[in-house]
N, C-alpha and C positions, 0 to 999 in steps of 0.2 A: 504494500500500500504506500509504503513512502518512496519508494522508486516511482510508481505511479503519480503522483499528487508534484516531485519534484519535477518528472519531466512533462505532463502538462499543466504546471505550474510556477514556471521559474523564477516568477518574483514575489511567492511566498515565502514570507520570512519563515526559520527555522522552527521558531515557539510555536508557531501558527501549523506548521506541518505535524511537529510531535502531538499536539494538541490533538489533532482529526485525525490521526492514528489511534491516538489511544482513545476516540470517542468512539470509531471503528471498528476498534476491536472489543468494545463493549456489548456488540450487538451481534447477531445470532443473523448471518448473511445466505443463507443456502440459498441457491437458485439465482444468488444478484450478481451481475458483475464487478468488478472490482470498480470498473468506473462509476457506476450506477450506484454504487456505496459512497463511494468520494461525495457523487453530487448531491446525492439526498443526506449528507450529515452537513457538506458546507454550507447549502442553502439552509437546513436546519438549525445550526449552529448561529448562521452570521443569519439568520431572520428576527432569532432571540436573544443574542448578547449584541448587537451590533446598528438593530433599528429600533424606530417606536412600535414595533409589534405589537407588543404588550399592552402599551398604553394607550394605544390604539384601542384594543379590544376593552379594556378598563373602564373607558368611558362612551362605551357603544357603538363602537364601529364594527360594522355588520364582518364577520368571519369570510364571507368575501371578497368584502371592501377591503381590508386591514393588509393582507398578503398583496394585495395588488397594487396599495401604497407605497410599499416597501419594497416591492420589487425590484426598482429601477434601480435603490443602492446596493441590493446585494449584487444585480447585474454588475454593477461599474466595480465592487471590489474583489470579483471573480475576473473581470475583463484586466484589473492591473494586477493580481496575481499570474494571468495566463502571456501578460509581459514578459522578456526575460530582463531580471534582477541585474542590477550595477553589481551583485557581490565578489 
C-alpha cells in the first residue's frame, strides 16, 4: 500500500502516507483493490479531518448537500498530492 499511495502520489508528505497505511490496514479489504482502498480511506479521511463535513451536517445540511460541498477540497488536495513533490 505505500509503494502504491507513493507512486501515485508523489507529493504526499510522509506522515500523511504512514497515516493511510495504517488506517488501511485497519480495515478488513477482501475483494477491493489496493487502489480502490487508497481512494475510499483518502476521501474518507481528508472529508472528516480536513473539511467542514461535520459541521456541515451539525447544523442541517442535508447528507447530500454536505459531501458535495466538500468535494471540490478534497479534489484539489488529492490533485497536489498526485503532483510530484520538490523532496
Amino acid at each position: 500500500m505505500e509503494k502504491h499511495l507513493r507512486r501515485k502520489h508523489p507529493g504526499c508528505p510522509d506522515f500523511v502516507v504512514r497515516f493511510f497505511v495504517s488506517e488501511i490496514m485497519q480495515k478488513d479489504w477482501k475483494g477491493v483493490s489496493i487502489g480502490k482502498a487508497v481512494g475510499i480511506t483518502m476521501q474518507k479521511v481528508l472529508r472528516h479531518s480536513m473539511t467542514d463535513y461535520d459541521q456541515l451536517l451539525l447544523v442541517g445540511v442535508d447528507r447530500e448537500e454536505a459531501p458535495r460541498r466538500v468535494q471540490p477540497q478534497i479534489n484539489s488536495m488529492i490533485a497536489c498530492w498526485k503532483a510530484q513533490s520538490d523532496k
